[in-house]
C-alpha positions in Angstrom: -46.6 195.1 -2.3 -45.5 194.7 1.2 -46.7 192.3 3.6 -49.2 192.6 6.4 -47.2 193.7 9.5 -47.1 191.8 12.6 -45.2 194.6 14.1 -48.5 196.7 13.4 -50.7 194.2 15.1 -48.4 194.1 18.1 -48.5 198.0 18.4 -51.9 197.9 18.3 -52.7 195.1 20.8 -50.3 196.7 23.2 -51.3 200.6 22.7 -55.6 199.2 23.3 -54.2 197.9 26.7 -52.0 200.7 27.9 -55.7 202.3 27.7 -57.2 199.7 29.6 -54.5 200.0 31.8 -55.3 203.8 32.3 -58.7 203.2 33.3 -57.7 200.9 36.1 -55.6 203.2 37.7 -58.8 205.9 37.3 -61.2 203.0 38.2 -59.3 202.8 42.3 -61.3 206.5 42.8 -64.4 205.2 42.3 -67.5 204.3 44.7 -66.5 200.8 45.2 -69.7 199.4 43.6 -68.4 201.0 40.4 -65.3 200.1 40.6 -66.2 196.1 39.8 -68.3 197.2 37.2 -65.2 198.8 35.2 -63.4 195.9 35.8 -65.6 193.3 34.5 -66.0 195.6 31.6 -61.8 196.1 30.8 -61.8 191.8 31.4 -64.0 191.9 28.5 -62.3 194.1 26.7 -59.0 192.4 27.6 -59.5 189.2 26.1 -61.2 190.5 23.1 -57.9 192.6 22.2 -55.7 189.0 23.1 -57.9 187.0 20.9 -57.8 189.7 18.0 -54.0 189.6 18.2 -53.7 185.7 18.0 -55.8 186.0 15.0 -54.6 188.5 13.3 -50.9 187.1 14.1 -52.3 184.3 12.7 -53.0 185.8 9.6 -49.6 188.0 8.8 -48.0 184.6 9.6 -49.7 182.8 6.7 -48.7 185.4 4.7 -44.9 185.2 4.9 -44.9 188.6 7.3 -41.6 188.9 9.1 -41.7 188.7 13.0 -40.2 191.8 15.4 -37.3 190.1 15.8 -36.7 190.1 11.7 -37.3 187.0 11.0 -39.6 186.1 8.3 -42.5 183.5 9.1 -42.8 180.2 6.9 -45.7 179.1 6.6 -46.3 175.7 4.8 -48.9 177.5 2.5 -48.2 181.1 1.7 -51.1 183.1 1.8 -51.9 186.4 -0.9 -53.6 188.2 1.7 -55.5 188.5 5.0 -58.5 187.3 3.2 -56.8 184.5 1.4 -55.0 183.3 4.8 -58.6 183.4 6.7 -60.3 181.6 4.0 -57.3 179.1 3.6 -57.2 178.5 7.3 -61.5 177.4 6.3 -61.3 175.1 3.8 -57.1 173.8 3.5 -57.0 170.1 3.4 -60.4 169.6 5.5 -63.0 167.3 4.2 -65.7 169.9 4.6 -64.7 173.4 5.3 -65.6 175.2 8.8 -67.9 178.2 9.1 -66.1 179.6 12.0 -62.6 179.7 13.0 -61.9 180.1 17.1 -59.0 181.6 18.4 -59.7 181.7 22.1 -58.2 178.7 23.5 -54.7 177.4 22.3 -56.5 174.3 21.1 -58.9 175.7 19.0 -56.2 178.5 17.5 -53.9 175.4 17.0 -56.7 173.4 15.0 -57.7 176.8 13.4 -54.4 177.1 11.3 -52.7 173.5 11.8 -53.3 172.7 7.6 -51.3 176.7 6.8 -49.3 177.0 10.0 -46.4 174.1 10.4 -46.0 173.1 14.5 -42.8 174.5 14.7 -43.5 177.8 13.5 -43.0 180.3 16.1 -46.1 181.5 16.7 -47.3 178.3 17.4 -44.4 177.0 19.4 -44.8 180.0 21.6 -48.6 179.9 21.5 -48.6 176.8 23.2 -46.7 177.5 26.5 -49.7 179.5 27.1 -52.6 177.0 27.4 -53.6 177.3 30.6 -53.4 181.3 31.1 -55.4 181.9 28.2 -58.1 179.1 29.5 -58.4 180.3 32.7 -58.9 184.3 31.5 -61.4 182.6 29.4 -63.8 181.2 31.2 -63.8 184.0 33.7 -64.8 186.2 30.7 -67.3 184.1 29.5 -68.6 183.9 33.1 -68.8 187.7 32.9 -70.2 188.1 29.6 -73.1 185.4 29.8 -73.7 184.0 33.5 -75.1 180.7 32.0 -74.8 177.1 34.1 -72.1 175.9 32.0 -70.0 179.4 32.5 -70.6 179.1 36.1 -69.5 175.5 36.5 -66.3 176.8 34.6 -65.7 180.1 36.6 -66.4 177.3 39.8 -63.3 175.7 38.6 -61.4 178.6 38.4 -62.2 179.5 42.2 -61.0 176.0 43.2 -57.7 176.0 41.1 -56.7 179.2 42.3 -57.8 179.3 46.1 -58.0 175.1 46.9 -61.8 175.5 47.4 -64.8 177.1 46.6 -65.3 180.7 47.8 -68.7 182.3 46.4 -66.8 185.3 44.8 -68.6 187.4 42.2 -66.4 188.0 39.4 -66.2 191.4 40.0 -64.6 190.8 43.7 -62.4 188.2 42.4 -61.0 190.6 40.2 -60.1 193.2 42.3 -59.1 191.6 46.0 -56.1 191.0 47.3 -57.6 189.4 50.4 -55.8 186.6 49.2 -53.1 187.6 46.7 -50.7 190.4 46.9 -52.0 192.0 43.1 -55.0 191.9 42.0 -55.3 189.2 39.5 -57.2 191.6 36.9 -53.4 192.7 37.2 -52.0 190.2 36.5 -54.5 189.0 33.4 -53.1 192.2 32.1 -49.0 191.5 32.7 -49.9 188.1 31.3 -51.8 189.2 28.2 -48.7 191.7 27.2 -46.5 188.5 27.7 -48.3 186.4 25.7 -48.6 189.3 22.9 -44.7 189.8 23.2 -44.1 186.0 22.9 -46.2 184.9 19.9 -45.0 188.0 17.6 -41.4 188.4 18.7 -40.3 185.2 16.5 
């Protein structure tokens, strides 16, 4: 029986954002109070497809799947299945297993599949230059998706770390303007999200 594909998961990841991608190009003719509406929802949407990927990369990795570059992944536990390799990543070598594994920080991926997944293994070694981009797009999501104090305080950071101060910016606007960038950094979440795809499944 073949193994799960990380080529397939790639595909997939990258065809879901060329879509995304098309509806930003539509979203540019519409009213303008629309227009941060679509973008909050394909931020959402974004991060959900990069998450899904690192997980399911994750997964095919356990499992002895060969990278796109043809190299076949060695995990320190080989996993029978997707299955096997989510409830392996659970319960492996922890003093009481975890309910939920979390794959939207590098950290939490990292702890997630540390007893499978050796260091060293590419997908982790290439995960990790990625800590702070995939930090950053996260609390700007869960700002979006939950507008709670602690989401806020989070997004607030954001603001600072990327303009020096603190700008009251809707995520919406922040988004879209290029007051003070050249590309809109909804763009450039998007370039950044294909680059980490490309890196963590290439090998």
């Amino acid at each position: 029986m073949p193994r799960p594909s990380i080529k397939a998961t790639y595909d997939k990841a990258i065809n879901d954002i060329a879509i995304l991608e098309r509806y930003l190009q539509k979203n540019n003719n519409l009213p303008p109070n629309m227009q941060g509406f679509v973008a909050e929802i394909i931020m959402l949407r974004l991060f959900s497809i990069l998450e899904s990927c690192i997980k399911d990369t994750a997964t095919r990795v356990a499992c002895g799947s060969m990278y796109r570059n043809g190299c076949t992944s060695t995990p320190t536990i080989l996993c029978r299945s997707l299955n096997d390799a989510l409830n392996k990543f659970k319960s492996t070598n922890r003093n009481r297993p975890i309910q939920y594994l979390k794959f939207t920080t590098v950290h939490n991926a990292n702890d997630s599949v540390k007893n499978i997944i050796p260091a060293a293994e590419p997908f982790r070694h290439n995960l990790n230059n990625f800590g702070v981009q995939i930090d950053e797009m996260r609390k700007v999501r869960n700002h979006i998706a939950h507008h709670y104090k602690s989401t806020f305080s989070e997004y607030k950071n954001v603001i600072i770390s990327r303009f020096g101060a603190y700008i009251k910016i809707k995520p919406s606007v922040f988004l879209l303007s290029t007051k003070r960038q050249q590309r809109p950094i909804l763009n450039e979440y998007i370039i950044t999200t294909k680059i980490i795809i490309n890196d963590i499944t290439k090998g």
